[in-house]
Structure formats: structure tokens, C-alpha cells
Residue, then its C-alpha position, 0 to 999 in steps of 0.5 A: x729829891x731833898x738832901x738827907x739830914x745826915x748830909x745836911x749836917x756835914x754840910x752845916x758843920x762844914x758852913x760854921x767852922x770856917x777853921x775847920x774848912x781853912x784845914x782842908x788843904x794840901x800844903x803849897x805845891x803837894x795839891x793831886x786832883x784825880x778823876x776817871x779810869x785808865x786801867x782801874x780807877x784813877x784813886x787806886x792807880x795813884x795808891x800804887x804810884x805812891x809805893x814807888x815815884x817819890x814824886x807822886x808820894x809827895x802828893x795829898x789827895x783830898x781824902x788823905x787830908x781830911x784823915x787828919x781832920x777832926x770832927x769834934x762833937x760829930x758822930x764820927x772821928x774825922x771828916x774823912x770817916x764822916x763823908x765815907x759814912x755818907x757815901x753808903x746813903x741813897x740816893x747817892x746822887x744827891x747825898x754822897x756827890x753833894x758832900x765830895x763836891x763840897x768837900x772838894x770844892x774847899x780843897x780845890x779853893x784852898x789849893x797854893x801854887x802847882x796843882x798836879x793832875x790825874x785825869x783818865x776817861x769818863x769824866x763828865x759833870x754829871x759823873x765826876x766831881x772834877x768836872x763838876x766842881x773842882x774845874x771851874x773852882x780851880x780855874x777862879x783860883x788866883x793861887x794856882x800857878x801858870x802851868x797848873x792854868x794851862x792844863x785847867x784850860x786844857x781840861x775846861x775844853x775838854x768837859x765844855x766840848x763834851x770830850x769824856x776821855x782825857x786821858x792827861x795827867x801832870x805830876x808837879x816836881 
């Protein structure tokens, strides 16, 4: 099925504004990644830790980062607002997990030094953008440091041998 036309516009803004795209990054060292469920969904667990490890709240998800983004001229204020908007669209398929994939691509791209690592179960590439992009993005990344290479490596197996319970995660200090 094709891509929406809303889908196509943020795509498009995001293609001709590179500025805008150099923006969608954590700085050096504060890159979390998630993916999957443990007891709730990995996002929710991460909120939670937020409150409480000063380690974790020094962490940028990728939706806290594109909050502080602008979308000037676009039908919503920021690129956080205008990708949540997407979500609700059917199929979500090929609108809302084309645009998180996109999206995460760039901040997985964009990433510097340690990348720390949420990732539960039910991660698979047809499921998760982890497995679907942000993987391989980071492992062509030659700004990501070496312990962040060797989980990469690790969880690279994990999705290649079909292995959807990962159940790891890394918190960079």
C-alpha cells in the first residue's frame, strides 16, 4: 500500500532541511535506545527509572528530543507532535513505522560515543524499529564507542538468529 500524503510530508520536510535533521540527536554520551516489553512496555519502564536513577534521567529518548524541535510552517508545532499525529493513521504499517523508522534512523545516525540500551522481548524487524533500523544504523556508525560496538554485536545475532527475547540492557555512566 502506497504512503499516505501526510506521511509523505514529513518525510519530505525531514529530506529538505538537513539543519533540521543534524537537530535530531542526543548529545554525546546521553543516546538511550529502547525496544520490546519486560513487565510494561520498555518506554514506560524507562519513564519510571527517569524518576529515580540519576543515571537513566541523564538519558534522551528520541521523542524527548524531537519535543524540543520545531516544525515551522507545518501543521504541527514539533516533529514530536507531527509523528505522534501520524501514528493514529491506517495502515499504521506503512505510515506511522515508516515515519519512527525514519526518524530513528536519523537519531540512531546522529548518535556520539556511549549508546546505552533498553531492550526486552518481542523484538523482531517486522515489529520494532530497533531491529529494523536503528540496528544496523548503529552498527555503520563509526561515532559510537566500543562497549556500545559490542552490545550492537550482541544484539545483531540476537535478531539475525531470530532470537526475539533479548531481555539486556546497558545504561552508560
Amino acid at each position: 500500500m502506497p504512503l499516505l500524503t501526510q506521511t509523505k510530508d514529513l518525510l519530505r520536510f525531514l529530506q529538505k532541511n538537513p539543519a533540521i535533521r543534524s537537530r535530531i540527536a542526543a548529545p554525546p554520551d546521553k543516546t538511550l535506545l529502547y525496544a520490546g516489553h519486560f513487565v510494561r512496555p520498555a518506554w514506560q519502564e524507562i519513564e519510571q527509572l527517569k524518576r529515580t536513577n540519576p543515571d537513566v534521567a541523564s538519558k534522551q529518548l528520541l521523542p524527548d528530543v524531537l519535543a524540543k524541535i520545531p516544525a515551522p510552517g507545518q501543521p504541527h508545532p514539533t516533529l514530536l507532535a507531527w509523528a505522534k499525529a501520524l501514528d493514529a493513521l491506517v495502515p499504521w504499517k506503512e505510515n506511522g513505522f515508516i515515519v519512527w523508522r525514519a526518524l530513528s534512523g536519523i537519531y540512531a545516525a546522529n548518535a556520539t560515543g556511549k549508546v546505552s540500551f533498553y531492550i526486552a522481548s518481542n523484538v523482531t524487524k517486522s515489529e520494532k524499529v530497533f531491529a529494523a533500523t536503528e540496528l544496523s544504523v548503529l552498527l555503520r556508525n563509526p561515532k559510537v564507542d566500543a562497549v556500545s560496538r559490542d552490545l550492537l554485536a550482541y544484539y545483531d545475532r540476537c535478531v539475525k538468529g531470530g532470537q526475539s527475547a533479548i531481555n539486556i540492557g546497558f545504561i552508560a555512566s
